[in-house]
TIBATOR-104791 format. One record per residue (C-alpha): chain; residue in three letters; residue number from 1; x, y, z. Coordinates in steps of 0.2 Angstrom, whole numbers. Layout:
BEGIN
<A,ALA,NUM,<X,Y,Z>>;
...
***
This chain:
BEGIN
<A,UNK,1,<40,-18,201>>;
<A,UNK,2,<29,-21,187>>;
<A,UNK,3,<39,-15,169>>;
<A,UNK,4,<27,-4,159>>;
<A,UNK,5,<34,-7,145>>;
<A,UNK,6,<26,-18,132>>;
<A,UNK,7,<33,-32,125>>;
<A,UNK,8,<37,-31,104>>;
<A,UNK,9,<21,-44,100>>;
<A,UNK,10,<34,-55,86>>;
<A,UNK,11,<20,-69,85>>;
<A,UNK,12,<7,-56,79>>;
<A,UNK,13,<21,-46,68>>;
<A,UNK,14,<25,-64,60>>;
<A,UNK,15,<6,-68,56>>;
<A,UNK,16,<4,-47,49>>;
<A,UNK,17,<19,-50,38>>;
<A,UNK,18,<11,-65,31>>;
<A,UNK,19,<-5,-56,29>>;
<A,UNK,20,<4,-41,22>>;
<A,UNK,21,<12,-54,9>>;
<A,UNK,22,<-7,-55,3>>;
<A,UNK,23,<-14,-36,2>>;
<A,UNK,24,<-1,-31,-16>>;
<A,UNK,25,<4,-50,-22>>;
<A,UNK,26,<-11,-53,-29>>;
<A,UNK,27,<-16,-39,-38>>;
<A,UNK,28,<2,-38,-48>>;
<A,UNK,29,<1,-56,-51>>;
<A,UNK,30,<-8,-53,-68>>;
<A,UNK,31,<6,-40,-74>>;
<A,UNK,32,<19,-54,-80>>;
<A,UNK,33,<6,-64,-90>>;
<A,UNK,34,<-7,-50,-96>>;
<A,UNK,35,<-3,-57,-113>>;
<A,UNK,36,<-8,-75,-110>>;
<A,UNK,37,<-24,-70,-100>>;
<A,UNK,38,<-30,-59,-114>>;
<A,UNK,39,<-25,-71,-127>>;
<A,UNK,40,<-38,-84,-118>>;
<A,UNK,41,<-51,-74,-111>>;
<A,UNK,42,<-51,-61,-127>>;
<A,UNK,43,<-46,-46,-117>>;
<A,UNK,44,<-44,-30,-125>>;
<A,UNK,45,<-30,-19,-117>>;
<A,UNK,46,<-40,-7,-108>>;
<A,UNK,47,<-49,-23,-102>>;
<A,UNK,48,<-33,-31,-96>>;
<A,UNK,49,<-27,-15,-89>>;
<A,UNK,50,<-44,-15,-78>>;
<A,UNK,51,<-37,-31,-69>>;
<A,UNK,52,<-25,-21,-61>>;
<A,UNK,53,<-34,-3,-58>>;
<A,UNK,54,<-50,-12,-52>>;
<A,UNK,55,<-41,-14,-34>>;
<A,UNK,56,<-34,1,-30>>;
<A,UNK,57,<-53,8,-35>>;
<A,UNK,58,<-59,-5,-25>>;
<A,UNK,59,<-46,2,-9>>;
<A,UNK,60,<-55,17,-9>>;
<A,UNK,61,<-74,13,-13>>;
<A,UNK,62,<-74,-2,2>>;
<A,UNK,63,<-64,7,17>>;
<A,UNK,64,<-79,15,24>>;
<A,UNK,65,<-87,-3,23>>;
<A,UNK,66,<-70,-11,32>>;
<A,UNK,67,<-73,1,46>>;
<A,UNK,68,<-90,-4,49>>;
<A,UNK,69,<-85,-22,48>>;
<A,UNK,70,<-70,-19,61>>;
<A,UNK,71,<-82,-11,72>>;
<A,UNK,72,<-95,-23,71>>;
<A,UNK,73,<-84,-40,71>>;
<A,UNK,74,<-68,-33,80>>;
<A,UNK,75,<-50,-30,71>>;
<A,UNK,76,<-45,-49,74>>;
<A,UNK,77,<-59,-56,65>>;
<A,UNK,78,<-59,-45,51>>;
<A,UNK,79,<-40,-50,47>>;
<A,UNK,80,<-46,-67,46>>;
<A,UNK,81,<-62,-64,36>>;
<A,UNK,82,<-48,-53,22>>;
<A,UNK,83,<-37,-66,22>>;
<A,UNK,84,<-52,-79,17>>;
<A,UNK,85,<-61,-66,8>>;
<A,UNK,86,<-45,-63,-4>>;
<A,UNK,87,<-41,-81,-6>>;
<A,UNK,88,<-60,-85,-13>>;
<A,UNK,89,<-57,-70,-24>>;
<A,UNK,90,<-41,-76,-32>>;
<A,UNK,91,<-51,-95,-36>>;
<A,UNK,92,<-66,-84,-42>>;
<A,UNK,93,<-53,-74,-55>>;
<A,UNK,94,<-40,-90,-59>>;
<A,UNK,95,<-55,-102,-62>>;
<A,UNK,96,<-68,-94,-72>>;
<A,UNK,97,<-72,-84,-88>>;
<A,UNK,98,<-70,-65,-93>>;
<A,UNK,99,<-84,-59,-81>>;
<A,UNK,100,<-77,-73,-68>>;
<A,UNK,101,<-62,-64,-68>>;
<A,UNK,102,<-67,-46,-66>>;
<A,UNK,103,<-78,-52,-51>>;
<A,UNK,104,<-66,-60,-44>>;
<A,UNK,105,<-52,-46,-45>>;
<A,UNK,106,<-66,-35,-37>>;
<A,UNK,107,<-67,-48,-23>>;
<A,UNK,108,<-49,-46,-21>>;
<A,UNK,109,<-47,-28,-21>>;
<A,UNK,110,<-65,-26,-8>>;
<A,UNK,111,<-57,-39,5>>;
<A,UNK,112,<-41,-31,2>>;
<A,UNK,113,<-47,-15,7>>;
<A,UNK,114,<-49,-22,24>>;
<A,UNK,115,<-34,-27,29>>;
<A,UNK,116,<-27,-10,23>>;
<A,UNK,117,<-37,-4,37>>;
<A,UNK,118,<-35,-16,51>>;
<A,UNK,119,<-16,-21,50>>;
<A,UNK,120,<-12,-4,57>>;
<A,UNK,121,<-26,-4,71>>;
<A,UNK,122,<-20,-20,75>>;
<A,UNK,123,<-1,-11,76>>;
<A,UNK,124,<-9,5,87>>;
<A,UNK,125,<-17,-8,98>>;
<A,UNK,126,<-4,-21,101>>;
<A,UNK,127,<14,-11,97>>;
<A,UNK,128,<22,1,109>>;
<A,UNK,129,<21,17,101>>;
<A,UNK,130,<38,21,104>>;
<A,UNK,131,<40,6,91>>;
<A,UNK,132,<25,8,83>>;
<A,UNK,133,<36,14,68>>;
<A,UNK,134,<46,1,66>>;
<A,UNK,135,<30,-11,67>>;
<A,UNK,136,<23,-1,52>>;
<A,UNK,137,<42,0,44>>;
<A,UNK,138,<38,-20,43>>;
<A,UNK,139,<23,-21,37>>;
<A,UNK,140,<28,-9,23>>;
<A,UNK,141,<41,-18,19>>;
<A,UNK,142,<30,-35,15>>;
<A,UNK,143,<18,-27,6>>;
<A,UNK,144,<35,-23,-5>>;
<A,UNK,145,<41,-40,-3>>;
<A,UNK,146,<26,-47,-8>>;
<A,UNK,147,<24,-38,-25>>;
<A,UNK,148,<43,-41,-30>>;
<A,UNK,149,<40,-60,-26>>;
<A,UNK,150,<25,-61,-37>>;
<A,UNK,151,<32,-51,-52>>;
<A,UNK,152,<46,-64,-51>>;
<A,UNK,153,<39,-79,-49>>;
<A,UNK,154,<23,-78,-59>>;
<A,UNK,155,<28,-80,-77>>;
<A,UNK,156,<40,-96,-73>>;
<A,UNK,157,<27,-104,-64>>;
<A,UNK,158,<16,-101,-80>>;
<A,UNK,159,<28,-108,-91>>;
<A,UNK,160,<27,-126,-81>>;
<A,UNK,161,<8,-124,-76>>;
<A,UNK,162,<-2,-111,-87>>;
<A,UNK,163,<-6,-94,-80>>;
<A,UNK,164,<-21,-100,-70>>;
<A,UNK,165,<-10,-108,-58>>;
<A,UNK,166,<3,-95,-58>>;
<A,UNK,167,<-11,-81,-54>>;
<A,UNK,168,<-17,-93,-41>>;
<A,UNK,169,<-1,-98,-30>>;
<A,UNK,170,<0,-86,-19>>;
<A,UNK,171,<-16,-95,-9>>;
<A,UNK,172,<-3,-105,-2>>;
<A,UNK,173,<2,-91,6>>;
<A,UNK,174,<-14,-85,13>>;
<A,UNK,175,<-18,-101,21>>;
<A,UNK,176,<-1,-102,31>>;
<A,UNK,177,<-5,-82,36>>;
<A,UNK,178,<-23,-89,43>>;
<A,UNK,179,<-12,-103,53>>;
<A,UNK,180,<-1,-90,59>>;
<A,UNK,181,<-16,-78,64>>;
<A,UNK,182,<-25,-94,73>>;
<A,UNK,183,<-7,-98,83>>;
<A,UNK,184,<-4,-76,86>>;
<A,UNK,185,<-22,-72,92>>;
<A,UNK,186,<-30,-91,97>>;
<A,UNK,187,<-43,-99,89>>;
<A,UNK,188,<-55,-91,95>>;
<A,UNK,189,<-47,-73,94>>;
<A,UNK,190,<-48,-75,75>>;
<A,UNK,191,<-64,-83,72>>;
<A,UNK,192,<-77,-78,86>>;
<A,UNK,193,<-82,-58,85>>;
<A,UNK,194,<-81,-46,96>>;
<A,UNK,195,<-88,-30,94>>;
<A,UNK,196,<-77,-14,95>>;
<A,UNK,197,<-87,-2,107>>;
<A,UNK,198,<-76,15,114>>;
<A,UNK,199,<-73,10,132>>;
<A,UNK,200,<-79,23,145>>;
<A,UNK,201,<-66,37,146>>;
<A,UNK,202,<-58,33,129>>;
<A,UNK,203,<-56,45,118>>;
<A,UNK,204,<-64,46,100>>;
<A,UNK,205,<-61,64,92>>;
<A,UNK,206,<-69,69,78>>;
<A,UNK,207,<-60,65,61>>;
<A,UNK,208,<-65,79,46>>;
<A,UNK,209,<-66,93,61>>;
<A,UNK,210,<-46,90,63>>;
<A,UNK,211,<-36,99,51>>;
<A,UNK,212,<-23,86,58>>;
<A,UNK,213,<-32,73,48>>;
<A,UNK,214,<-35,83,34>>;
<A,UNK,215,<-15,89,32>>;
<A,UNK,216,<-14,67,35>>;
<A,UNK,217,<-26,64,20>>;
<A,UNK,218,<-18,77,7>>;
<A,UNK,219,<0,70,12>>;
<A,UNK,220,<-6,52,9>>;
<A,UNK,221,<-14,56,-7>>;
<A,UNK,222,<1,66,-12>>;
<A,UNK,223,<11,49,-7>>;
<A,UNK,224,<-2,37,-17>>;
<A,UNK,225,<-4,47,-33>>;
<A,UNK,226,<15,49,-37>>;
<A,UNK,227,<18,29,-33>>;
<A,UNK,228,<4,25,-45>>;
<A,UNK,229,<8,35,-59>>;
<A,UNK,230,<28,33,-58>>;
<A,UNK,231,<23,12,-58>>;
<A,UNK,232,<10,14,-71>>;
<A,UNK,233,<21,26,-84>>;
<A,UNK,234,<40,26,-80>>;
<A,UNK,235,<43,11,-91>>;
<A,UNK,236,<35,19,-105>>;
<A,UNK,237,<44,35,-101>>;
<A,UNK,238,<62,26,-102>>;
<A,UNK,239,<57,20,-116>>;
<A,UNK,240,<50,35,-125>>;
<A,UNK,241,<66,46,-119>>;
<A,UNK,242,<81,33,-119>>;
<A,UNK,243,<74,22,-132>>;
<A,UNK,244,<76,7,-121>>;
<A,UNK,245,<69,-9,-125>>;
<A,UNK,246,<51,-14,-115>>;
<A,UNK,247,<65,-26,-106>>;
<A,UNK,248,<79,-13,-99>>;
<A,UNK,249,<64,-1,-98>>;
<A,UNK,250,<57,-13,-86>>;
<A,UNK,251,<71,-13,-74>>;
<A,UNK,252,<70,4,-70>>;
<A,UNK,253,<51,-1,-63>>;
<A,UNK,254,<60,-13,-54>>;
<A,UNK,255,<73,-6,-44>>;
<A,UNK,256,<60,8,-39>>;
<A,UNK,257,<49,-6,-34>>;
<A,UNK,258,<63,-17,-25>>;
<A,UNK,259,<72,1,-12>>;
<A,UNK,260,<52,1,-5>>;
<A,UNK,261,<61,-12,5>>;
<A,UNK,262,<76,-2,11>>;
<A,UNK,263,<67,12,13>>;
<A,UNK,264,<52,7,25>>;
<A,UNK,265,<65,-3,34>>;
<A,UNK,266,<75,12,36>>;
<A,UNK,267,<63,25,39>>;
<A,UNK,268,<57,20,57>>;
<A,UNK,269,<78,25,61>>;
<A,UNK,270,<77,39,54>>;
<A,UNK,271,<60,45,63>>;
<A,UNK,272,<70,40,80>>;
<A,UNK,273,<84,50,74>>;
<A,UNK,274,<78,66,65>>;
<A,UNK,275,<59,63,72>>;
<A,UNK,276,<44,65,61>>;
<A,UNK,277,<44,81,54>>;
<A,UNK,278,<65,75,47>>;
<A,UNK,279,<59,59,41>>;
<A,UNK,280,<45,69,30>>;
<A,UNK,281,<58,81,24>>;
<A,UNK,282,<71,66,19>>;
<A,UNK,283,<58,57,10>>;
<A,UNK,284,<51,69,2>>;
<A,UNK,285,<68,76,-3>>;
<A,UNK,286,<76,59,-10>>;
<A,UNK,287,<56,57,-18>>;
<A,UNK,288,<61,72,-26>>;
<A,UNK,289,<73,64,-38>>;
<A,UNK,290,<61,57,-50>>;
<A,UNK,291,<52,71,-57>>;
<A,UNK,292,<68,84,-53>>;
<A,UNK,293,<81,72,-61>>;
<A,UNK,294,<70,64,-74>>;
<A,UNK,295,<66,82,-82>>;
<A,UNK,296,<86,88,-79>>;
<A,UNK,297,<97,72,-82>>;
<A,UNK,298,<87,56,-86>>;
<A,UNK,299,<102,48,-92>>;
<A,UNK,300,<104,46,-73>>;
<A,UNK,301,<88,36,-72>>;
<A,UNK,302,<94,22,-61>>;
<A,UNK,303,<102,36,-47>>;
<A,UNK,304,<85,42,-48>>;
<A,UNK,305,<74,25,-46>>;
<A,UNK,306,<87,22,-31>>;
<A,UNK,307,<82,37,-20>>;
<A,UNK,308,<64,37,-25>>;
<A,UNK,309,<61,21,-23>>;
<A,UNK,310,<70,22,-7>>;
<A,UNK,311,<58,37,-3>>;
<A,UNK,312,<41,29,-9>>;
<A,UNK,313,<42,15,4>>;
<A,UNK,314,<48,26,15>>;
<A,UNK,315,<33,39,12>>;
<A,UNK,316,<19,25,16>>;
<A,UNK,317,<28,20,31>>;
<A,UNK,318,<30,41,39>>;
<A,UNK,319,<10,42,35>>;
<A,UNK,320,<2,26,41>>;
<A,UNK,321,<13,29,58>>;
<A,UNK,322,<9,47,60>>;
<A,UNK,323,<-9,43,57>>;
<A,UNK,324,<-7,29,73>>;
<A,UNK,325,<3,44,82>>;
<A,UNK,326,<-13,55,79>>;
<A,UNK,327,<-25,44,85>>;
<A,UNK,328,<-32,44,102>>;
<A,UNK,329,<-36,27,104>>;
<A,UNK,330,<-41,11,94>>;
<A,UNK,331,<-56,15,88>>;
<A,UNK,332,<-53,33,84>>;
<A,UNK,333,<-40,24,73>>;
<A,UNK,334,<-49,15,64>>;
<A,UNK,335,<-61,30,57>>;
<A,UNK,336,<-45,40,54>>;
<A,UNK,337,<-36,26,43>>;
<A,UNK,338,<-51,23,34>>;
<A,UNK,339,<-55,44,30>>;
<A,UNK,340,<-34,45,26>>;
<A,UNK,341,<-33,28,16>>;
<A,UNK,342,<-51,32,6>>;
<A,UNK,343,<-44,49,0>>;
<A,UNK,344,<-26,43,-5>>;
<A,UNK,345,<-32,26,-14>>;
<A,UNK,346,<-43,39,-22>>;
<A,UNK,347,<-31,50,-27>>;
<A,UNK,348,<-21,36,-32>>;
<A,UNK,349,<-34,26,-45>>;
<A,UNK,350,<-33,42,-55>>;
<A,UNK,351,<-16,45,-57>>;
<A,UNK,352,<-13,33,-73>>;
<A,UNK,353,<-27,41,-81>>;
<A,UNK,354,<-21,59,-77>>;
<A,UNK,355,<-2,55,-80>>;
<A,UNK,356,<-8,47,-95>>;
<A,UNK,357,<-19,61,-104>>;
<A,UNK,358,<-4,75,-99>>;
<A,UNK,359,<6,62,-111>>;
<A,UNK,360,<-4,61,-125>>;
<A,UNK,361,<-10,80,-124>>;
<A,UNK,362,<9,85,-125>>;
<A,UNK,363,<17,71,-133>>;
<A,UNK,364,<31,72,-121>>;
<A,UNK,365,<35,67,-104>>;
<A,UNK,366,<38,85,-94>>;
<A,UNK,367,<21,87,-90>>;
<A,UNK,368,<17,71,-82>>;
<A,UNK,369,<32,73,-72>>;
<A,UNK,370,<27,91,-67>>;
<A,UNK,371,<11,84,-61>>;
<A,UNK,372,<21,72,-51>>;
<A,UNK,373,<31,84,-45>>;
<A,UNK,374,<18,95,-36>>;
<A,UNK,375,<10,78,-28>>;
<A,UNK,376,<25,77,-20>>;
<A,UNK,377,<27,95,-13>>;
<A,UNK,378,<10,93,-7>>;
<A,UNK,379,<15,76,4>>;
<A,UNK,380,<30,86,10>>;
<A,UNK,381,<21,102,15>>;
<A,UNK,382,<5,93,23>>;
<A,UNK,383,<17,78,30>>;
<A,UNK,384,<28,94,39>>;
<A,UNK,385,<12,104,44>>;
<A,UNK,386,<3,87,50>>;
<A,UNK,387,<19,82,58>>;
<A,UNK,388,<20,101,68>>;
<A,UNK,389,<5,101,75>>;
<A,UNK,390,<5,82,80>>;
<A,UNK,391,<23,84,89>>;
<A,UNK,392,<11,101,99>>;
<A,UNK,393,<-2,89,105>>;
<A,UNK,394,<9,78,113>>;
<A,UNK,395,<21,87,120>>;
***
């Protein structure tokens, strides 16, 4: 008898892992030597802060365009053409001028968007379901690994080779994730399109008729507008409340950056254990600690960069697979990552901003924290209801 059961596909995990490695490393490489890129290119400091912003803009603005892409060329290619795509945008923004460098961090966040969008088609084609989870618990996890990596290394390998090199390492990394792709999918899997067409019988439900989707969208922008305000500002709230240096200030953005990994590694567990709607309710709990224990004890800063940052990996990890849970098929998807990623990269590019202005109209920190604070009770309550209505269709 013929098992039924798919196999875990570890040849095309290794090669998303690598690709995942690709889709943050960049785009918080410039952090650790803003000052030397401005000093050379005559940045001003909402100029320098624009290298980072541009991408996540970018994540929202080019996600309709992935899909079209995906459809048109097939999910395989379109990992290969991110992976090239990102890799010609980080020589465009080490090589050039001011304007060289803008374009080229555009580049970078467009081709970006793309594999934002395909990886997990890629998982809800490939991946059991039943492990689909822990698939998306991986790929979480290296989007984590790759930023932490990057922060570290960047600023040593400019002292030994300028900041044009350091900015620009992490190509190495994209052209052993192409090889990996070539070896996972063949040659011709990754270079020769295919077009994605809905197979007779497949099903492709409408995306903004579903309030399933819609619950998936307000808890993934509830998700993306905490962790980009908490990574933009909670440096400068340690340091505003607790008097920290910009050093031990730092380390609190650290840890909250560095438990991404724990969490989206142990999340797919708890899913299998206290199934979806739990997982949302743990999250969303140990998220809490942030804004809850930042307004009540913030001497406790590091108990509450653990949990949280335990919780924000874990928060990407419970949406992207309950958006693969929702979906009907491959390409149905496919049009509901791009609507659910669109809105919550949205959401997310205008949270600094937002977070910012609460600051400087109240000169404190309560209210940023309050607003952080009700983005997260929205992820919990649409995560739940989404969650509900999910676990009803499939029963």
């Amino acid at each position: 008898m013929t098992s039924t059961v798919r196999r875990f596909p570890w040849l095309i995990m290794i090669a998303v892992v690598l690709a995942a490695l690709m889709l943050r490393g960049p785009i918080v490489a410039v952090a650790p030597v803003i000052d030397q890129i401005s000093g050379d290119l005559g940045f001003s400091a909402a100029q320098a802060g624009a290298l980072t912003g541009i991408p996540v803009l970018c994540f929202a603005a080019f996600t309709p365009l992935a899909l079209l892409l995906s459809r048109r060329v097939g999910p395989n290619v379109s990992l290969t053409i991110m992976l090239v795509g990102v890799i010609v945008g980080i020589v465009i923004r080490s090589l050039g001028d001011a304007t060289a460098a803008f374009a080229g961090t555009i580049v970078i966040g467009a081709f970006i968007a793309i594999g934002n969008l395909v990886i997990p088609i890629i998982v809800r084609r490939d991946v059991d379901p039943l492990k689909a989870p822990l698939a998306i618990g991986i790929y979480t996890s290296a989007l984590n690994v790759g930023s932490t990596a990057t922060s570290l290394a960047t600023a040593p390998l400019e002292v030994g080779l300028g900041w044009r090199v350091a900015i620009a390492a992490s190509i190495v990394i994209g052209v052993i994730a192409i090889a990996a792709w070539m070896v996972a999918v063949g040659t011709r899997g990754a270079f020769v399109p295919q077009r994605s067409v809905v197979a007779e019988g497949e099903e492709s439900p409408a995306v903004w008729g579903s309030l399933t989707a819609i619950l998936l969208v307000l808890a993934f922008c509830g998700q993306a507008f905490s962790y980009y305000g908490v990574t933009a500002w909670l440096p400068s709230l340690l340091a505003d409340e607790l008097g920290y240096t910009a050093q031990q200030a730092g380390s609190g953005s650290s840890i909250f950056q560095v438990m991404a990994i724990v969490g989206a590694l142990g999340i797919p567990f708890v899913i299998s254990r206290f199934g979806r709607i739990g997982a949302f309710v743990i999250a969303g709990a140990m998220w809490l600690a942030v804004p809850v224990g930042l307004l009540l004890a913030p001497d406790l800063w590091f108990v509450w960069s653990v949990l949280a940052g335990a919780a924000q990996g874990s928060g990407f990890t419970i949406v992207i697979s309950a958006t693969i849970a929702l979906a009907a098929s491959s390409h149905h998807a496919g049009r509901l990552g791009a609507v659910v990623q669109a809105g919550g990269y949205l959401a997310a590019a205008t949270s600094p901003s937002i977070l910012g202005a609460a600051h400087e109209a109240t000169g404190g920190w309560d209210l940023p924290l309050v607003c952080v604070l009700i983005a997260l009770l929205v992820f919990i309550t649409a995560g739940v209801a989404a969650s509900l209505r999910i676990r009803r269709a499939t029963a």
